[in-house]
C-alpha positions as CSV (number, residue, x, y, z in Angstrom):
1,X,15.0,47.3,91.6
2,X,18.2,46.0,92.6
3,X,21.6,46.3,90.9
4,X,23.7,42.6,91.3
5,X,26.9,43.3,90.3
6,X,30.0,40.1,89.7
7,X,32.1,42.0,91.1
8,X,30.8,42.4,94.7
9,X,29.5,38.5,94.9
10,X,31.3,36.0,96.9
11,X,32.8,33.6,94.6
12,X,33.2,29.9,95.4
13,X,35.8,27.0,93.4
14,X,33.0,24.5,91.6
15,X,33.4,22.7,88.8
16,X,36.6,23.9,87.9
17,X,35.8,27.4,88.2
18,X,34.6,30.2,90.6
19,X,30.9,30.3,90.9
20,X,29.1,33.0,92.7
21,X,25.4,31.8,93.5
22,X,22.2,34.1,93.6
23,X,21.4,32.4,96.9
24,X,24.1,34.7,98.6
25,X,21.5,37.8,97.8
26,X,19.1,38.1,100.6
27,X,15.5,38.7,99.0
28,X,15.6,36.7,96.1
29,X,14.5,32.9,97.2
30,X,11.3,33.8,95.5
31,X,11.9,34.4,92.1
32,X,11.3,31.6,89.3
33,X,14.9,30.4,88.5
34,X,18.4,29.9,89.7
35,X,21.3,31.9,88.8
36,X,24.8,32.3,89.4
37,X,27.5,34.4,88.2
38,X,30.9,32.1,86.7
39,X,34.2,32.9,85.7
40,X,36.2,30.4,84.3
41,X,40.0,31.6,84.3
42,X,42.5,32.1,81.3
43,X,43.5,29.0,79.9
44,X,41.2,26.4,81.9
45,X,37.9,24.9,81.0
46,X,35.3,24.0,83.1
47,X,34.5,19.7,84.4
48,X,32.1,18.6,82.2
49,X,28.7,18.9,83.4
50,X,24.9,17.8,82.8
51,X,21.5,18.6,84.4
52,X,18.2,18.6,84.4
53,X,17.5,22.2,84.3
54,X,17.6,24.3,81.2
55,X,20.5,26.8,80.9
56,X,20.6,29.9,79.8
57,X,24.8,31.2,79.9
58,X,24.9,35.0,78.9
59,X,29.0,35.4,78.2
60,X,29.5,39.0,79.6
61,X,33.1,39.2,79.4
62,X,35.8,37.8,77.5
63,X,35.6,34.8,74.2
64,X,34.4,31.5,75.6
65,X,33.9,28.5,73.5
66,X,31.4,26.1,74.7
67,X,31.5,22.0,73.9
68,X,27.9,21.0,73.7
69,X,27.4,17.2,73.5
70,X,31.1,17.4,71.2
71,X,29.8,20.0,69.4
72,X,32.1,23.0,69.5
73,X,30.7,26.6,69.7
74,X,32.4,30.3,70.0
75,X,30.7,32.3,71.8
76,X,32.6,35.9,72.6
77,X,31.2,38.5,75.0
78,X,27.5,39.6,74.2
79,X,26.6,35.6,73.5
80,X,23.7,34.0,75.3
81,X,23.9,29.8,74.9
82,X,20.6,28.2,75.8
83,X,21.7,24.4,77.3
84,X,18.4,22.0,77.1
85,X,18.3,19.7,79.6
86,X,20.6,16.7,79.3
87,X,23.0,18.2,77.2
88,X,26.6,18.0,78.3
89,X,28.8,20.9,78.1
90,X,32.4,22.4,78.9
91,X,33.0,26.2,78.8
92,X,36.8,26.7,77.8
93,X,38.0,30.6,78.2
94,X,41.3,31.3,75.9
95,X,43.9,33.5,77.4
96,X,41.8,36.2,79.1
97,X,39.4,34.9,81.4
98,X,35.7,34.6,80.5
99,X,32.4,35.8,82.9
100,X,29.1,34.6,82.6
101,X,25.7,35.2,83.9
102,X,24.2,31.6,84.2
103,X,20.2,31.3,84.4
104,X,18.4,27.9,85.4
105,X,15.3,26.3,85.7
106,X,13.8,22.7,85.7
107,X,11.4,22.6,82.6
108,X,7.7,22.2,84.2
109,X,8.3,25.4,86.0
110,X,8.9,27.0,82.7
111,X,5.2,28.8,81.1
112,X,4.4,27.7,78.3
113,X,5.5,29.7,75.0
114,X,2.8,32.1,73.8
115,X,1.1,31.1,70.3
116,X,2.9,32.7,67.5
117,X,1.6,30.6,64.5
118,X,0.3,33.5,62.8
119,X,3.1,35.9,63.0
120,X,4.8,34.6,59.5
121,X,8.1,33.5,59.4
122,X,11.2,34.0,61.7
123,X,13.6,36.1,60.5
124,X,17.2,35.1,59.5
């Protein structure tokens, strides 16, 4: 097990923002994805960006509000935003500042979703 914590990562200034990669953590070159901690301080917003790689941005601190392709979204702490690739997006934190736990992978190294045709209906 390990235990990765924000607050003991080695933050860097990219995109507008401090980003702490996963790459800093010995041990962990061999797992499936990418991640990276982010904090985007109060009152600033992120450069716009685009990739390849799906996204998935966990919000674990603060209210962020993410543009998606000019699409507008809140998204306060306990919010996971799943980014498809292509899509451009901004993260804008209000006046507190906003972390997030940011997971990434390119699609063909994602499995394929299981078969759940027969399970009824998702629920709303």
């Amino acid at each position: 097990m390990w235990k990765l914590t924000m607050g003991e990562a080695q933050l860097n200034a990219e995109y507008g923002i401090h980003i702490g990669r996963w790459s800093q953590y010995a041990g962990l070159h061999t797992l499936p994805f990418d991640a990276m901690w982010c904090r985007v301080p109060a009152n600033s917003f992120t450069t716009p960006d685009r990739h390849p790689e799906f996204e998935l941005a966990v919000v674990v601190g603060g209210d962020a509000k993410f543009t998606v392709d000019g699409d507008v979204v809140a998204a306060p702490a306990g919010t996971a935003m799943l980014l498809t690739p292509g899509e451009e997006h901004v993260i804008h934190a209000g006046t507190e500042p906003v972390s997030i736990l940011s997971i990434y992978w390119l699609p063909e190294e994602s499995p394929a979703a299981p078969d759940t045709s027969d399970r009824g209906e998702p629920l709303r």
